[in-house]
C-alpha positions as CSV (number, residue, x, y, z in Angstrom):
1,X,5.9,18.7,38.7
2,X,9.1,19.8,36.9
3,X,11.1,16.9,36.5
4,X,13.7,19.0,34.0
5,X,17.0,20.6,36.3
6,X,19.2,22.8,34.4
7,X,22.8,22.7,35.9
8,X,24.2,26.0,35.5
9,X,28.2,26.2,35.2
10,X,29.5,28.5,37.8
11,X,31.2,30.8,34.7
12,X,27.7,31.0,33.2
13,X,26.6,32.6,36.8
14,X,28.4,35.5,35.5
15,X,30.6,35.5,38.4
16,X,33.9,35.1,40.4
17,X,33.5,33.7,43.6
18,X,35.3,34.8,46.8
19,X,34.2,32.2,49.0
20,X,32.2,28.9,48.6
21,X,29.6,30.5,50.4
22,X,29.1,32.3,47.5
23,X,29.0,29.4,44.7
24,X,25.0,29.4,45.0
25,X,24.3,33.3,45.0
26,X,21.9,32.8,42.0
27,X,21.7,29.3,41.2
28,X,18.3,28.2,40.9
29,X,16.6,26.5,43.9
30,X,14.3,24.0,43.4
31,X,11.8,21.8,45.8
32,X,12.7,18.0,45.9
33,X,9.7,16.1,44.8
34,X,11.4,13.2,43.4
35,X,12.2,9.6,45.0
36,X,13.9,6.4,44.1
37,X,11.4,3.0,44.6
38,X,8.0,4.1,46.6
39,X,7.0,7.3,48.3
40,X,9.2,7.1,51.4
41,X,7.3,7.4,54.9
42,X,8.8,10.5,55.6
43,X,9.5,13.4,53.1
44,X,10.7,16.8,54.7
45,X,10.4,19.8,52.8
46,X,13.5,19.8,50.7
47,X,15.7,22.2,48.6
48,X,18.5,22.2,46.1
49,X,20.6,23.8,44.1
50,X,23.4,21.9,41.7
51,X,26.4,24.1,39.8
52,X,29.6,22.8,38.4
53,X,33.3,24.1,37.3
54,X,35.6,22.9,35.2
55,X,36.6,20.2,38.5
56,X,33.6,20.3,40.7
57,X,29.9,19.8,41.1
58,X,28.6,21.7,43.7
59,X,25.6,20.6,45.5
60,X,23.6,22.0,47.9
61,X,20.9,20.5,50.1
62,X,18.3,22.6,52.4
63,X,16.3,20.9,54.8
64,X,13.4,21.5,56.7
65,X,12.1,19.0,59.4
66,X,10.8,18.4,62.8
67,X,12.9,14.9,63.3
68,X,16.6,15.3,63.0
69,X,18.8,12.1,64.1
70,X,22.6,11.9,63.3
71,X,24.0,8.9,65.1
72,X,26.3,7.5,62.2
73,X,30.3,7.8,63.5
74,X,32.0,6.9,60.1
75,X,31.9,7.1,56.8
76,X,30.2,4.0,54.9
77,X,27.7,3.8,58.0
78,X,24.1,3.8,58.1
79,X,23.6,7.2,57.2
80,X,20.0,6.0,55.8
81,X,18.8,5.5,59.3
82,X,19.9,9.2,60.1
83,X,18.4,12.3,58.5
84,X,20.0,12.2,55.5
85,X,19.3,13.4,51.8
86,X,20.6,11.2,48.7
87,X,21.8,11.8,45.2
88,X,21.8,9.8,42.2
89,X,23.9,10.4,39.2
90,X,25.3,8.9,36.2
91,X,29.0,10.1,35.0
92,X,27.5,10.1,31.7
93,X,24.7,9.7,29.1
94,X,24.2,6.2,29.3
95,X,21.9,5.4,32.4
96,X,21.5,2.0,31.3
97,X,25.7,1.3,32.7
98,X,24.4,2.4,36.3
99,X,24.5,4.7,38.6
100,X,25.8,6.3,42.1
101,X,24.1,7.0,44.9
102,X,25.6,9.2,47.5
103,X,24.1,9.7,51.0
104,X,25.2,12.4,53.3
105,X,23.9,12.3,56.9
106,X,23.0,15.9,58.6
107,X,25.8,15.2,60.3
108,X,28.1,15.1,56.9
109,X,29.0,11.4,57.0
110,X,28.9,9.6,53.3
111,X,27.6,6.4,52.6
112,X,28.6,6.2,48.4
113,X,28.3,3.2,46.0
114,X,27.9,2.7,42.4
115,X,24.9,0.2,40.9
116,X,25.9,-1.6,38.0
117,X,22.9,-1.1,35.7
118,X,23.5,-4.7,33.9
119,X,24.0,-6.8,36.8
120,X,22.3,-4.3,39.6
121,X,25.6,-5.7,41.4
122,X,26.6,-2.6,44.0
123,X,30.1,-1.7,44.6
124,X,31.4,0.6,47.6
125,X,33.5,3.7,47.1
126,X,36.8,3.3,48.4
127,X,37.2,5.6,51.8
128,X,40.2,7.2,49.8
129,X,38.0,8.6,47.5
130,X,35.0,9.5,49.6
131,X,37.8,11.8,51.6
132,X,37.9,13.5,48.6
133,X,34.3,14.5,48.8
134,X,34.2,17.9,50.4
135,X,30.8,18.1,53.1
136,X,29.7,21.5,54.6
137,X,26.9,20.9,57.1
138,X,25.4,22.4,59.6
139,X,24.2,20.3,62.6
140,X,27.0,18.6,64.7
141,X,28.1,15.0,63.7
142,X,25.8,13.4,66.3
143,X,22.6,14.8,66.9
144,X,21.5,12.7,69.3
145,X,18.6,12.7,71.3
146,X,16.3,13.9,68.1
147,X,15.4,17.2,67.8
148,X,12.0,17.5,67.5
149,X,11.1,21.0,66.5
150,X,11.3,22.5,62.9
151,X,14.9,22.8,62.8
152,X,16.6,23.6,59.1
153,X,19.6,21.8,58.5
């Protein structure tokens, strides 16, 4: 398992983008195989791709699955009990400060806090500043009942 991702910046893709359709035209893909705490239940066949600008990261998330559920109406809600993908990142270096995890439904709705790595206290991000957070997904809000065929989302 490679457990080494190399972010690429966008300039280093060699090109200029005319849409943000366009921002992962050859970024590497690579298959999730990681997990915070124990093997979850339930692990869909999962691809990403991560690239960054001078203002941006850019992250993309494909999903394939035979049980998608998006009943979360708001922002901060239980996305985790949805079909949802998460990301974990440090702002810098020092993993040891903490960390933030960001959840994002199939439906696009965030669920975003920061772990204090000292006192593992956990501290919401503001709504203000998850409206900053620009989704792009591809299944309607609510997907409700479950679809359960092979469905990418």
């Amino acid at each position: 398992m490679n457990k080494i991702y190399r972010v690429s910046s966008i300039e280093h893709l060699g090109r200029k983008f005319e849409s943000k359709k366009e921002i992962f035209d050859g970024a590497e893909f690579q298959i999730l195989q990681n997990y915070m705490g124990r093997e979850p239940d339930h692990f869909p066949e999962t691809k990403f791709a991560l690239v960054y600008d001078q203002n941006n990261i850019h992250l993309k998330f494909i999903v394939s699955d035979n049980y998608i559920i998006s009943v979360a109406e708001n922002h901060m809600g239980k996305v985790w009990q949805d079909s949802c993908v998460e990301f974990f990142f440090t702002p810098g270096n020092n993993i040891s400060i903490g960390y933030f995890n960001l959840e994002i439904n199939c439906g696009g709705k965030i669920y975003f806090q920061f772990k204090n790595g000292r006192t593992d206290k956990k501290t919401s991000v503001k709504l203000k500043d998850i409206q900053k957070v620009k989704v792009f997904h591809s299944m309607p809000e609510i997907v409700l009942p479950e679809i359960e065929t092979p469905t990418n989302w």
